[in-house]
C-alpha positions in Angstrom: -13.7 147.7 45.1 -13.8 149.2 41.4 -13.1 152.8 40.8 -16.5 153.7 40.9 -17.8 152.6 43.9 -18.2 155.7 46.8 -15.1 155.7 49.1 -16.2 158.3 52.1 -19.4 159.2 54.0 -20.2 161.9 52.1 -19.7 160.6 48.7 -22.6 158.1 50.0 -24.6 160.8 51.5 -24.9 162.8 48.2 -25.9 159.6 46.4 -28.5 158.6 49.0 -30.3 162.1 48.7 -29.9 162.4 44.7 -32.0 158.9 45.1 -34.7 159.9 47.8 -38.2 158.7 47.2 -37.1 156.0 44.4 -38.3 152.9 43.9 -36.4 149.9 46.0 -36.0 146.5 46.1 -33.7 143.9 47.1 -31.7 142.7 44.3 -29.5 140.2 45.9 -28.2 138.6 49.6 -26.0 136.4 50.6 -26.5 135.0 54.1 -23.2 132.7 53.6 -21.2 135.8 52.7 -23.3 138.6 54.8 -23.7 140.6 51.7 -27.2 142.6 50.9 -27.5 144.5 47.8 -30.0 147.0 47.3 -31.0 148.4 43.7 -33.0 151.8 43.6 -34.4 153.0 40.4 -36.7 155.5 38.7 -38.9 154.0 35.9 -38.8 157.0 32.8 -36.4 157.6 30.1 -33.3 155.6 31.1 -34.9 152.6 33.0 -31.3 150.3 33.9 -30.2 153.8 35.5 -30.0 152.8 38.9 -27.8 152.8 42.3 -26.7 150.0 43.8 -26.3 150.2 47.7 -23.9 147.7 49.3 -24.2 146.5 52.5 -21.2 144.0 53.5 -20.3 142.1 57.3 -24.5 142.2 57.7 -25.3 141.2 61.4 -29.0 142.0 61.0 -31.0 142.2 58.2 -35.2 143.0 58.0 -36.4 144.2 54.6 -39.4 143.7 52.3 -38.7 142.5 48.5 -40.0 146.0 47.2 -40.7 149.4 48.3 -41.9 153.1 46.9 -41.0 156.4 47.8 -37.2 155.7 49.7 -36.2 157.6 52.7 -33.1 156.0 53.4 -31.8 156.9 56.7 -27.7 155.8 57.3 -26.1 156.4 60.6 -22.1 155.7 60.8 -22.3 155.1 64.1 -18.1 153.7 63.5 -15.9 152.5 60.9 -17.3 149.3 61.4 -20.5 149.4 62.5 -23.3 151.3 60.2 -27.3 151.1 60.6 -29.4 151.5 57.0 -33.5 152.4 57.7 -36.0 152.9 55.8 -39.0 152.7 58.1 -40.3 149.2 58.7 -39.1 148.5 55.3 -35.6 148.1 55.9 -33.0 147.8 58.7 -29.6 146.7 58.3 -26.5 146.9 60.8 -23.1 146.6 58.8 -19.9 146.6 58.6 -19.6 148.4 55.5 -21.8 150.8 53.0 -21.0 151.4 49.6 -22.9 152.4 46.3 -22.3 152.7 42.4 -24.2 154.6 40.2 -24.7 152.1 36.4 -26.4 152.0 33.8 -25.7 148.2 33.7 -27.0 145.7 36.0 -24.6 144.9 39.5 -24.3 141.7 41.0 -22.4 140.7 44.5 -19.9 139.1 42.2 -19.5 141.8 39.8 -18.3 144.3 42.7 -15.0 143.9 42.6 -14.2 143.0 46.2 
């Protein structure tokens, strides 16, 4: 992954809480290659601000298009096995979490893995 991409738990914890109670939505998934990408945003000032959330090896994936107000809930339950929530708006068991902060748009191509 690129430079800029969070490396440990906590660099993804800070992130997750900076973005609490943004807008959601699923910007991009690839069944084939078990890749979900999540885009957060808040509409104001600087509207391509946005975190990107990564979510690589999926094994199960439930998630509406678009949702308000995140709560984003991670649990690290191993190195290789994480669970994303967000009520009954999104549930996701990975193999790996990662996000970026960009003021340009992020595709599953552009990451750099």
């Amino acid at each position: 992954m690129g430079p800029n991409w969070t490396r440990t738990a906590d660099q993804l914890a800070k992130l997750l809480e900076h973005w609490q109670g943004a807008k959601a939505e699923v910007w991009e998934y690839s069944a084939a290659h078990r890749q979900l990408l999540i885009r957060f945003y808040r509409e104001g000032t600087n509207p391509t601000h946005s975190l990107y959330l990564l979510c690589k090896d999926c094994r199960t994936v439930h998630f509406h298009a678009y949702w308000l107000d995140t709560q984003i809930r991670v649990n690290l339950k191993s190195e290789t096995e994480h669970s994303l929530s967000d009520g009954d708006r999104l549930r996701v068991e990975c193999g790996a979490l990662s996000a970026i902060e960009a003021h340009e748009v992020v595709h599953l191509n552009s990451q750099g893995t």
